[in-house]
N, CA, C and O of each residue as an XYZ file, in Angstrom:
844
protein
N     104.279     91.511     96.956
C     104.313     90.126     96.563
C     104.069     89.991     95.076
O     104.005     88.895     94.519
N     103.958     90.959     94.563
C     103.947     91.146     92.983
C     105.225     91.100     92.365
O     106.226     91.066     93.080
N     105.338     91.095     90.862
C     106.712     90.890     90.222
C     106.527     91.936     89.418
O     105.651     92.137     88.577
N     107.520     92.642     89.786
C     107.781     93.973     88.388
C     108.290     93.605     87.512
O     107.874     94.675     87.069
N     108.764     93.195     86.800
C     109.786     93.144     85.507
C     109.550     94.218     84.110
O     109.524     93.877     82.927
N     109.466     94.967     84.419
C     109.378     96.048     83.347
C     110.594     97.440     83.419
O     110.546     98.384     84.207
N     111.357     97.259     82.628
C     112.269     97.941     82.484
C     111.853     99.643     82.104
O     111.354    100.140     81.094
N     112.497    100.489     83.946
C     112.272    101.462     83.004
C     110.699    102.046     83.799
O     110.546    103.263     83.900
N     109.763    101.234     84.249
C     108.688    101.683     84.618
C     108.315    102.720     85.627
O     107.300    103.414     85.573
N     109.236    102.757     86.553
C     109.443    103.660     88.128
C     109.725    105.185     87.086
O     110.808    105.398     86.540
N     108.597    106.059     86.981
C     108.774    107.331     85.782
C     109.258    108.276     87.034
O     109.941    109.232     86.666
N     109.021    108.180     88.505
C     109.339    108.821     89.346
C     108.080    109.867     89.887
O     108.187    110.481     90.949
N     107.262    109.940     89.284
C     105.985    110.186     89.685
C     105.328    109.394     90.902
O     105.139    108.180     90.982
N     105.056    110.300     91.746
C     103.893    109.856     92.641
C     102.725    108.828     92.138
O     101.914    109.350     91.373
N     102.481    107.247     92.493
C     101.797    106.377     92.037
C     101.022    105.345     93.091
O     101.525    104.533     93.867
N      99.709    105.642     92.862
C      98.910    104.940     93.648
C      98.781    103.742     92.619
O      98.784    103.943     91.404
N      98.673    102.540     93.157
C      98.783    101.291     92.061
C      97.137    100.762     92.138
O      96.316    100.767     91.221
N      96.905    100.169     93.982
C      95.969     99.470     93.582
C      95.448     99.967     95.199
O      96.278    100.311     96.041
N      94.134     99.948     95.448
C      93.464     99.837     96.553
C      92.390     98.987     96.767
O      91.517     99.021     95.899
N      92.250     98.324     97.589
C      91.546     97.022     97.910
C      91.200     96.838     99.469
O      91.861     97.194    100.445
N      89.566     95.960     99.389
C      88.952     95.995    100.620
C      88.623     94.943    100.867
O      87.638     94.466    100.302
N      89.409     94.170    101.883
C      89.213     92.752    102.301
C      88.649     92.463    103.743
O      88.965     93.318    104.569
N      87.895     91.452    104.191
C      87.773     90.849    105.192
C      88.169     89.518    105.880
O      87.881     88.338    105.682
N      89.071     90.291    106.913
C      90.050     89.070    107.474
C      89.156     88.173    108.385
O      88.609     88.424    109.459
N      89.190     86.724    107.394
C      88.528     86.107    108.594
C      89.419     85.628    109.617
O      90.480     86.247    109.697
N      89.194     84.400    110.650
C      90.271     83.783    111.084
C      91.228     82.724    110.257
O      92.337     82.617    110.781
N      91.092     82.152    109.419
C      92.326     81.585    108.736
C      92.665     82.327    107.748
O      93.842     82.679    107.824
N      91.785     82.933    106.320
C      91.711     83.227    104.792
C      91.589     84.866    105.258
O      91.190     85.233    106.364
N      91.873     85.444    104.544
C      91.214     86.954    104.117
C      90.487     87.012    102.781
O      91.029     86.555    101.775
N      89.330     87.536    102.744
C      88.623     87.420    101.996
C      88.388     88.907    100.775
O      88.285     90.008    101.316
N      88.331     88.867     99.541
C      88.934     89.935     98.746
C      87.238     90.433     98.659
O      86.405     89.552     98.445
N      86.856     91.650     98.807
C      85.464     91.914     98.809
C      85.270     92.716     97.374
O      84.491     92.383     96.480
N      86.196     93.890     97.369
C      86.276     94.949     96.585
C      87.729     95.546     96.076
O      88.504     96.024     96.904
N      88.067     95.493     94.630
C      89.537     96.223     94.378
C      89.578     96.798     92.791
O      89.208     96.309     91.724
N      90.378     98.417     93.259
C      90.720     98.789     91.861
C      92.405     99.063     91.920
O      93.208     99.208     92.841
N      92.511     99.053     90.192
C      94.102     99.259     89.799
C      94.284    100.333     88.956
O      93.439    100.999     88.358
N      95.446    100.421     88.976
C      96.007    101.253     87.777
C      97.097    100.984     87.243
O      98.133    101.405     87.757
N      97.113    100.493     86.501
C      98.194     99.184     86.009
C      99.140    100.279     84.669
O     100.330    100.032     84.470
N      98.595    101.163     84.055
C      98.962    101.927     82.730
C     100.611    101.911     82.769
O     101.348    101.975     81.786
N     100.976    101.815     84.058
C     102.498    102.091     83.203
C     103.026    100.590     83.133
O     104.184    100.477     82.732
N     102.547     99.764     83.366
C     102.729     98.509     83.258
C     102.408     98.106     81.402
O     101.506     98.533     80.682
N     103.631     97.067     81.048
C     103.060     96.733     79.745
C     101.596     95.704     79.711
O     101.131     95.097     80.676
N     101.185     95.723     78.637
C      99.854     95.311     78.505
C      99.931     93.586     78.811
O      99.143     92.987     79.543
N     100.799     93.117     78.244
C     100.877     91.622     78.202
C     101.339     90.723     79.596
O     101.320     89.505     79.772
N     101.798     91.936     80.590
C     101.542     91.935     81.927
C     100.412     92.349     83.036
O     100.306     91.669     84.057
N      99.834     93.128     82.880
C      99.385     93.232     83.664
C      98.218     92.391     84.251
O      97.985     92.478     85.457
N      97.544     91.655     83.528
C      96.516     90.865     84.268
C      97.628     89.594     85.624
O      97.079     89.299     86.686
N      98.980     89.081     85.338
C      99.811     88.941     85.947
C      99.974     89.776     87.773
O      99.732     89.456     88.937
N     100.531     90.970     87.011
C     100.765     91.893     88.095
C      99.369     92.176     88.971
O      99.284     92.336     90.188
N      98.118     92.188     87.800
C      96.872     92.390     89.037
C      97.010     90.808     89.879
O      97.384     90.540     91.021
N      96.676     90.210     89.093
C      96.802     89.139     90.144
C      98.300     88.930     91.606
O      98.152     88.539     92.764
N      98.974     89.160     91.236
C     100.028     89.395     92.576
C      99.533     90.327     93.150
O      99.510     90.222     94.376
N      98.979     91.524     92.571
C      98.377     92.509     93.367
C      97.237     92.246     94.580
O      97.118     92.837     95.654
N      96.590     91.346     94.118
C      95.475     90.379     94.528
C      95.865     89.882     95.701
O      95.186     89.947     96.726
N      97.433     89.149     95.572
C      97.819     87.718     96.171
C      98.485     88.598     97.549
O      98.296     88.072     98.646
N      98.931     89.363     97.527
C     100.117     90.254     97.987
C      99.043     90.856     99.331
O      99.192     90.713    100.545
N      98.205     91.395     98.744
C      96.792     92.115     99.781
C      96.361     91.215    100.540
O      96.374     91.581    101.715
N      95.975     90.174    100.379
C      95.305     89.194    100.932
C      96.349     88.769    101.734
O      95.923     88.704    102.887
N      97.354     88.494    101.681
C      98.599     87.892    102.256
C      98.987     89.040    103.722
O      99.069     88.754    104.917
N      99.169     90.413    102.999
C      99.143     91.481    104.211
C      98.305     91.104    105.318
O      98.543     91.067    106.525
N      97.012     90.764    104.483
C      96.106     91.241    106.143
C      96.144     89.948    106.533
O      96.268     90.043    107.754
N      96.108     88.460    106.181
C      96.413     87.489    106.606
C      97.339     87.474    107.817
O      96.957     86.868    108.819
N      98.384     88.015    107.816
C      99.708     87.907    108.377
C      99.362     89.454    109.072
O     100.353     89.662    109.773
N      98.574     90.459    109.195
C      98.440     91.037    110.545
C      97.289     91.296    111.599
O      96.153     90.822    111.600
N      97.646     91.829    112.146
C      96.767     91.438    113.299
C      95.425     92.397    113.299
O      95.350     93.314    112.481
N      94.562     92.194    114.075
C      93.578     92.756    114.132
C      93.759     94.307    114.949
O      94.363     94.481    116.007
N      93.164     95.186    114.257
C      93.284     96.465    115.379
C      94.783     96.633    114.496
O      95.614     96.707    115.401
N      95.435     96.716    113.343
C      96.597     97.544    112.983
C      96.558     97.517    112.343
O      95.880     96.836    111.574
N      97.951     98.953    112.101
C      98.300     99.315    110.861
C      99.785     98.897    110.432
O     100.667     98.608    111.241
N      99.956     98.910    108.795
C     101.327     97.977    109.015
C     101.909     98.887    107.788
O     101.017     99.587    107.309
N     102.872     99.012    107.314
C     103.367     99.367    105.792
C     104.690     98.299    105.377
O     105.541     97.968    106.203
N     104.683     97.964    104.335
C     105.713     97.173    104.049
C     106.262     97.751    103.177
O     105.522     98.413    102.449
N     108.169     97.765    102.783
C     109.094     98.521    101.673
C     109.245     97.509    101.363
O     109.316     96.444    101.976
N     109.344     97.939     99.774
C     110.566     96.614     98.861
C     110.575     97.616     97.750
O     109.650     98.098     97.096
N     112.392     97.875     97.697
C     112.568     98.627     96.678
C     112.097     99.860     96.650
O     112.502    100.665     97.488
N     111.375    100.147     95.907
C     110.485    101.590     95.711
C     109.008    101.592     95.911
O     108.364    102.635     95.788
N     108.414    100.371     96.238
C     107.166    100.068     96.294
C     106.930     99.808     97.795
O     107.754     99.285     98.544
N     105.476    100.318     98.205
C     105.379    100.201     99.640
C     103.836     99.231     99.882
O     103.283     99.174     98.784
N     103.334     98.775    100.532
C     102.090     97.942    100.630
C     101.594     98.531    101.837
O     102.009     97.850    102.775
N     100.844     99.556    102.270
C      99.663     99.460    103.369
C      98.843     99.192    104.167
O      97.945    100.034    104.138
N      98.711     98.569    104.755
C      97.242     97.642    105.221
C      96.697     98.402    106.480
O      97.440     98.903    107.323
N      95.634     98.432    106.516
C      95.210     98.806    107.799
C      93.373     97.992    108.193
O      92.321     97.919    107.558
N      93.845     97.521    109.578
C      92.802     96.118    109.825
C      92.181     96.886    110.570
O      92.905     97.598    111.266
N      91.067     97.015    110.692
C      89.894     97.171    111.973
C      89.653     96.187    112.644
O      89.889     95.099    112.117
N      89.028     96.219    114.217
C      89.124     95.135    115.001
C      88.051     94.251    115.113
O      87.945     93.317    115.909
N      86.790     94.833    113.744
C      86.004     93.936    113.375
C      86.072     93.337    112.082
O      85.007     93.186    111.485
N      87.450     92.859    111.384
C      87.892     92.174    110.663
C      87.834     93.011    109.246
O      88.576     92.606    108.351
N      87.189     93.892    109.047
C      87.282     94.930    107.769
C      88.632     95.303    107.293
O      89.084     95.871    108.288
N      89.599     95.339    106.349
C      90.473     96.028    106.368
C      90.703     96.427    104.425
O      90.113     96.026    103.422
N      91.785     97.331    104.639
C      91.902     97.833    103.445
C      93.615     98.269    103.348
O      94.342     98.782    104.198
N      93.899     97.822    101.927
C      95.273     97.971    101.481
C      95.850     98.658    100.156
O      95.702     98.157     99.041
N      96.557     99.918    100.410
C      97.138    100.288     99.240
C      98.387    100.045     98.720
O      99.290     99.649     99.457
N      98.572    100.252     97.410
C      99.852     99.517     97.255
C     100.400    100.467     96.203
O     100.176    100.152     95.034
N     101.160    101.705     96.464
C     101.855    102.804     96.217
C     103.800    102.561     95.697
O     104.473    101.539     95.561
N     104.123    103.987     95.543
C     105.507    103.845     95.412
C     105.942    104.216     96.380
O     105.052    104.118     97.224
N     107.240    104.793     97.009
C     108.119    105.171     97.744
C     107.734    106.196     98.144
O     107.598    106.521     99.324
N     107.494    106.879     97.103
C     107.307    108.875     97.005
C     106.058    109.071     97.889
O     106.026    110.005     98.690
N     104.980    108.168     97.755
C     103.429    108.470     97.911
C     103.526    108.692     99.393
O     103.633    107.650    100.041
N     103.515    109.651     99.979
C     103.098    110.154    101.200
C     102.213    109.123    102.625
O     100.995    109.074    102.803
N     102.961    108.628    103.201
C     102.403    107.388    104.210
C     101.157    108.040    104.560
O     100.175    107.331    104.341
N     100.902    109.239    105.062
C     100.250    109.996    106.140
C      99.160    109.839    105.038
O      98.241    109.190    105.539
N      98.834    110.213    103.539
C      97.607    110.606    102.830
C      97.502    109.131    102.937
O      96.547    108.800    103.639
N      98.350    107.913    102.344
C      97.674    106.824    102.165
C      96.814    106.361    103.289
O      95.695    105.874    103.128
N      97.489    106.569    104.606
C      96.682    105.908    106.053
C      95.248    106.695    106.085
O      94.265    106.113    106.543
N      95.161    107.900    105.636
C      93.694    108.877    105.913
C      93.314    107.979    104.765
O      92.380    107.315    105.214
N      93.553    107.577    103.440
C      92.651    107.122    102.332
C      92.230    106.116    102.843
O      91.005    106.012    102.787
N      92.754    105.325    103.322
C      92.615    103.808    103.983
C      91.340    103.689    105.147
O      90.563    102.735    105.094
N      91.228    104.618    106.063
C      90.435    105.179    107.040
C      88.809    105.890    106.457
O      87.665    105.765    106.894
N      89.333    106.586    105.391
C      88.362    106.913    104.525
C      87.366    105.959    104.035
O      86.148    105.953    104.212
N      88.372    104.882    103.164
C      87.511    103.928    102.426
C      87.031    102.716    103.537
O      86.155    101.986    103.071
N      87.409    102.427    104.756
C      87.062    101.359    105.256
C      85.464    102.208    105.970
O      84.502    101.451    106.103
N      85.278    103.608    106.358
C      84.430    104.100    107.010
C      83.015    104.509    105.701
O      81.850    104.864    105.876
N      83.809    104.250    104.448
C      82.688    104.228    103.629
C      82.005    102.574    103.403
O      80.924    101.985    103.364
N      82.992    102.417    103.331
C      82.131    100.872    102.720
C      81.625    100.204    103.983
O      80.854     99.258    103.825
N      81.958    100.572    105.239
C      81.303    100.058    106.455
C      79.941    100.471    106.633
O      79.198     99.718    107.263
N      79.375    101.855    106.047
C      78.553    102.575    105.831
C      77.154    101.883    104.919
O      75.934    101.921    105.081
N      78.175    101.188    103.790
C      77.410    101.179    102.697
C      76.634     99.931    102.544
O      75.456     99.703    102.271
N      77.921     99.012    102.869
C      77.520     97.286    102.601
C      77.801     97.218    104.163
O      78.558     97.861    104.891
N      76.471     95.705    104.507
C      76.183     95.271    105.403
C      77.131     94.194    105.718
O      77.394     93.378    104.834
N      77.853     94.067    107.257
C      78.508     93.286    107.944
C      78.651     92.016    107.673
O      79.671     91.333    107.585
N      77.351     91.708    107.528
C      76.895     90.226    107.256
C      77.204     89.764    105.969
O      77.048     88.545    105.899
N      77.633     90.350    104.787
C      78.380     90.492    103.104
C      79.653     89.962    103.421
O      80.216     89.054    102.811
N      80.144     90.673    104.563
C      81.584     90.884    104.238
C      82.593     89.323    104.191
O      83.462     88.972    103.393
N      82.107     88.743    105.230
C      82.638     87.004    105.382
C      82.543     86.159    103.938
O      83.363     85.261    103.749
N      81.637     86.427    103.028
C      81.442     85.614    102.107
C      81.059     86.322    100.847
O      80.345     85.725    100.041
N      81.461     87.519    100.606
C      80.997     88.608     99.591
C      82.310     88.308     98.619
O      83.348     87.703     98.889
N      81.916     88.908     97.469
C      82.996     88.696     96.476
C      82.400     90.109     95.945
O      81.346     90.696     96.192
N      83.769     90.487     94.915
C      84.139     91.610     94.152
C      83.022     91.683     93.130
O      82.757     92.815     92.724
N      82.205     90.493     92.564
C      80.920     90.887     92.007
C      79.491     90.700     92.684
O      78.376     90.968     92.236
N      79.795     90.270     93.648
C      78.665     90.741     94.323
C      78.475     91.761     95.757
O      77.514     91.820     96.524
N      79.645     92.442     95.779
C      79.348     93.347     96.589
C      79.157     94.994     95.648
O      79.756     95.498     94.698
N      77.876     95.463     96.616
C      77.833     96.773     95.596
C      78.451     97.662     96.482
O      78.044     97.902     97.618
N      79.753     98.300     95.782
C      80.202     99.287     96.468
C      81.654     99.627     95.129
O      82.667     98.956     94.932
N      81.125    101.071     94.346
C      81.415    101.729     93.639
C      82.587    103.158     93.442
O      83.045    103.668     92.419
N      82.769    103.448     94.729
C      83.735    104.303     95.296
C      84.976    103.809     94.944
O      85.494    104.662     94.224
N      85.808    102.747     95.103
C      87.258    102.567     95.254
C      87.434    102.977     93.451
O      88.180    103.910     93.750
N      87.406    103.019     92.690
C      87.845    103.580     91.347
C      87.989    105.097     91.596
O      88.946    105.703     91.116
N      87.172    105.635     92.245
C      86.444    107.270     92.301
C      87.928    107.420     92.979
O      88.947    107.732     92.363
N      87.830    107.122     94.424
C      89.081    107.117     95.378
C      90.287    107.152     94.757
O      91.162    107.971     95.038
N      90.421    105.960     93.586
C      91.634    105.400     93.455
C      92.350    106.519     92.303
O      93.557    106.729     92.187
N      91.138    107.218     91.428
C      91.541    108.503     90.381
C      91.575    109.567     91.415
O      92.530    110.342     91.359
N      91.061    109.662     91.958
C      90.928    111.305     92.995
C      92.175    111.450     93.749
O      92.427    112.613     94.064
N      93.004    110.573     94.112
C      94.110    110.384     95.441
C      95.247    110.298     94.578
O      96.311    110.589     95.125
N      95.304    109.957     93.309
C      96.907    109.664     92.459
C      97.593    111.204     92.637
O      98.793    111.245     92.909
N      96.929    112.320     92.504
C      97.703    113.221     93.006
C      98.087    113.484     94.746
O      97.222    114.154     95.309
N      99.065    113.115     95.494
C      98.592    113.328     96.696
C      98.843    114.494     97.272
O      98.619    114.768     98.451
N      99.521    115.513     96.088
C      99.395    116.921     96.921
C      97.873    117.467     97.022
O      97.499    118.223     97.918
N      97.199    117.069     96.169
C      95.507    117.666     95.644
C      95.100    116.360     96.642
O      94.779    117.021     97.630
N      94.952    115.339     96.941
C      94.531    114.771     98.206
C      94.591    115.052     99.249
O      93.704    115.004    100.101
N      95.908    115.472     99.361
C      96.574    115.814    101.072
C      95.400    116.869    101.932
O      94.839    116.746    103.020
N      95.339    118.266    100.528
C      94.461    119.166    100.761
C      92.772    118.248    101.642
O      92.351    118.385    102.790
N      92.310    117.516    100.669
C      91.473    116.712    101.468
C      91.313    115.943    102.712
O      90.170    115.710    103.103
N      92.419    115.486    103.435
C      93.024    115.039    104.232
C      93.399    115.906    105.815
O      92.989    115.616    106.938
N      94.176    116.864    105.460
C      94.295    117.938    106.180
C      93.350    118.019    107.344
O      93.758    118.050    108.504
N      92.163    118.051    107.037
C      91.314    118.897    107.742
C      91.355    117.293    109.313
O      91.153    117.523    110.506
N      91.547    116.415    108.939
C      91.433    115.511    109.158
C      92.100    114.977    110.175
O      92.696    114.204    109.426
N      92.719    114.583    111.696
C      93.495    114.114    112.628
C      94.400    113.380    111.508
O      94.121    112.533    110.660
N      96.061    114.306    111.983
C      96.997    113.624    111.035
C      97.061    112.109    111.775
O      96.539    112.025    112.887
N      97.629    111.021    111.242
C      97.866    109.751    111.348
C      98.725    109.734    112.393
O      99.616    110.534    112.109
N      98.953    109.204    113.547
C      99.827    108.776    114.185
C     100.803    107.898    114.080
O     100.933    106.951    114.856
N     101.733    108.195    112.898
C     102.738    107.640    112.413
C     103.693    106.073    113.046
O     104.013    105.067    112.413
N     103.969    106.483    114.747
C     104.606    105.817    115.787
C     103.559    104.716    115.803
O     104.045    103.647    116.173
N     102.310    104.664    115.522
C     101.470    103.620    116.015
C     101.307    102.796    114.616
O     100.310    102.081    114.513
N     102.339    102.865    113.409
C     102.366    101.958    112.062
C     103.198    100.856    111.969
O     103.934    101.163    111.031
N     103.524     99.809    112.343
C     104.471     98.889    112.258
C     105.033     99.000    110.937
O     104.233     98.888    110.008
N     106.379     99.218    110.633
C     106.851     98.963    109.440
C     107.481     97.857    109.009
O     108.339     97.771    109.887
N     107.700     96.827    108.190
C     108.197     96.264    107.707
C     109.309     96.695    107.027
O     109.567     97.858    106.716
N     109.981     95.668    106.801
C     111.267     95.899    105.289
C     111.102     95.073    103.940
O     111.387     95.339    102.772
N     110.575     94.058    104.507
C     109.919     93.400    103.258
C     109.186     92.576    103.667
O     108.784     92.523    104.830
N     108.678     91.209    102.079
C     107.240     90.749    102.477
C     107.682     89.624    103.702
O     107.194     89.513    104.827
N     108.678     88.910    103.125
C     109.386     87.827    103.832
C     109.305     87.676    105.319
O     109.075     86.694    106.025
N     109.628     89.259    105.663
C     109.377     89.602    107.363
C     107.999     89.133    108.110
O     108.023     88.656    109.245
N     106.842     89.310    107.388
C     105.924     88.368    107.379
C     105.463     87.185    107.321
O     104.374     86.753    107.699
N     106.353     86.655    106.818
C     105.704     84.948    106.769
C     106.518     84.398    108.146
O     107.511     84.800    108.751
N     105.772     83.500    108.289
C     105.995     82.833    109.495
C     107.557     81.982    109.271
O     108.122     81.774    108.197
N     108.021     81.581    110.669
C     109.501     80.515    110.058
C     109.453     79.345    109.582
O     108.942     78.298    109.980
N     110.154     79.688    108.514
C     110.317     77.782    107.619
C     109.530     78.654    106.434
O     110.181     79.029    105.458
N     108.224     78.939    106.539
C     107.717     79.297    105.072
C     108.837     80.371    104.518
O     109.535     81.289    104.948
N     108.451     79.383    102.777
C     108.754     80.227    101.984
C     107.890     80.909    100.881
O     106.929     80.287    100.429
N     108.210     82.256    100.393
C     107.266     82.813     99.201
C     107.348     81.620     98.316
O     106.764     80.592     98.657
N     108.155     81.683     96.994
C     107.512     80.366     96.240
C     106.945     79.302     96.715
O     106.208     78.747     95.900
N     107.028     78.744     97.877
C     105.509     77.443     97.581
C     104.101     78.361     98.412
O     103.058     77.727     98.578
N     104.151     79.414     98.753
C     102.965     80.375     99.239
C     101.934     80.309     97.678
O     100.748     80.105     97.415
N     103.425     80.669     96.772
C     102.486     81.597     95.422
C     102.311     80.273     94.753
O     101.588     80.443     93.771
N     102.717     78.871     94.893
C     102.297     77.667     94.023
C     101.591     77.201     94.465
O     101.224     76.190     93.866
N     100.825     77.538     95.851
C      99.764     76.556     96.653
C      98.538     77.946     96.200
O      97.319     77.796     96.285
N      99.192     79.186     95.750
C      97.967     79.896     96.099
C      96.708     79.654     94.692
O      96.954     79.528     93.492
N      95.353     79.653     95.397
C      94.140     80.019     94.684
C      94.087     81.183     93.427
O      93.898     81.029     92.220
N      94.211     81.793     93.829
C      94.290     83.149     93.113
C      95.215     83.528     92.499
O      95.068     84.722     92.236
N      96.544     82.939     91.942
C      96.838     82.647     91.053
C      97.167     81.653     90.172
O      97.792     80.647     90.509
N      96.695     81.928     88.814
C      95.905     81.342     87.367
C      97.665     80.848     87.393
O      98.521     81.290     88.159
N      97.856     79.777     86.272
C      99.029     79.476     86.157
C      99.745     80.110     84.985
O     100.765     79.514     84.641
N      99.418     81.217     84.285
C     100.501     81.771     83.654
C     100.608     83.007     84.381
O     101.000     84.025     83.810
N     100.229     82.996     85.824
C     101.206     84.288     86.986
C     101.700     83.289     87.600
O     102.415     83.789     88.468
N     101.741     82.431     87.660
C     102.646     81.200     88.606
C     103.547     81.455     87.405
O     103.968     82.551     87.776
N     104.154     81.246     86.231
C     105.033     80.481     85.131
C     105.752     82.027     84.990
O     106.975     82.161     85.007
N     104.746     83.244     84.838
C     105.508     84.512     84.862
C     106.463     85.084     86.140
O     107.267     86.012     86.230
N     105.930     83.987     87.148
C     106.946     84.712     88.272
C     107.980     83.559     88.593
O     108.568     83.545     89.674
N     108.163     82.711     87.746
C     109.046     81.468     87.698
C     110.359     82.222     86.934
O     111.520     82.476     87.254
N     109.499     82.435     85.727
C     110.153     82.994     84.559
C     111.251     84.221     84.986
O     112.380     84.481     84.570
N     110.373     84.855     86.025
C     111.060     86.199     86.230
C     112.295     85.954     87.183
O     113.461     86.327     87.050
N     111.611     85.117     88.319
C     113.073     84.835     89.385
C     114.484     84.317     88.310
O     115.576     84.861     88.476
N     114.329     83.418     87.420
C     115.283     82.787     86.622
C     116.147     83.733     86.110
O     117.294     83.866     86.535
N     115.596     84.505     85.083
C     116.086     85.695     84.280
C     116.473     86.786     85.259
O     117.154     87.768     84.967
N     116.100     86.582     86.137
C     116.877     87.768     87.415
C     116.932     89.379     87.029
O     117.636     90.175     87.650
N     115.983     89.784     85.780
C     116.555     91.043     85.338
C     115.412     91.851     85.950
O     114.507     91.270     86.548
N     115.430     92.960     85.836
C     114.984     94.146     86.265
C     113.608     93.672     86.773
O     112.502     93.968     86.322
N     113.987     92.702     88.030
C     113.180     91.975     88.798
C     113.140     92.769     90.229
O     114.187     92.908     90.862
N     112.063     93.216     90.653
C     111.633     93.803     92.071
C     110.230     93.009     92.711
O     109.135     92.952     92.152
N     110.521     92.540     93.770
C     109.719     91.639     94.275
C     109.198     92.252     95.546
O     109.911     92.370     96.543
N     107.633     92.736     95.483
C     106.988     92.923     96.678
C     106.346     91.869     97.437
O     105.789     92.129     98.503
């Protein structure tokens, strides 16, 4: 649900973008904890792109269900989510290349740490500065390689692939009649020059990829 417009950026490298730990309530999902890696992104974008990054996560686990796992394609970019059936969930948001199987163990990883760490009772009404939980940066540098992850992983019950709902894109998600633009003009969480940058971008139509 993010807007690429950067010409040129897909270097073809294996790329973990962003990982993030939300709690789905019953209407909202709630953003607890998230890191990025925005570098190949130009500078005068990216607080933009984090924010879709933001909007896009929250929107995943919104729109799935409790007890799953989901992956969504668009283009070369894939979105992750995986919900626990006590509303915890966590989402990565990778390229094409990045290995489904390491992202689902990272995902499993980080929801069994921070379940560990921060208390249940945080999670409904916790925010990104007030929850203490320091790992997702550590995670998010340690896993960009995922052959040197995988190794970590391994030892680990591979993922049961058949049990991932896939998507094709975000759209497949929203309910009928909604549309993405009035989602991203009603939404909170984004500031209005990522509303005006993703106006800007649909118009100009250029080296536009929409997750």
């Amino acid at each position: 649900m993010f807007l690429i417009c950067f010409a040129g950026v897909h270097t073809g490298i294996m790329k973990l973008l962003c990982l993030s730990v939300l709690y789905k309530g019953e209407a909202k999902s709630n953003l607890l904890k998230a890191a990025y890696e925005l570098s190949s992104f130009g500078f005068f974008q990216r607080s933009s792109i984090q924010e879709f990054m933001t909007f896009t996560c929250g929107l995943l686990v919104e729109r799935s269900a409790f007890g799953s796992r989901a992956s969504v394609s668009e283009r070369e970019y894939m979105c992750h989510v995986h919900i626990r059936d006590d509303g915890l969930a966590a989402v990565a948001i990778a390229d094409t290349e990045y290995p489904q199987r390491v992202c689902f163990s990272l995902l499993e990883k980080v929801l069994d740490e921070f379940s560990r760490q921060v208390d249940d009772r945080q999670w409904p009404t916790g925010t990104p500065e007030t929850i203490r939980f320091t790992m997702l940066e550590e995670y998010l540098n340690k896993y960009q390689n995922p052959r040197e992850a995988d190794a970590l992983t391994r030892v680990q019950a591979e993922v049961d692939e058949t049990k991932i709902i896939l998507h094709k894109t975000m759209e497949s998600l929203l309910e009928r009649g909604e549309k993405l633009d009035d989602l991203v003009q009603k939404s909170e969480e984004l500031g209005q020059t990522s509303k005006a940058f993703y106006k800007t971008a649909k118009k100009q139509n250029r080296c536009c990829k929409m997750m």
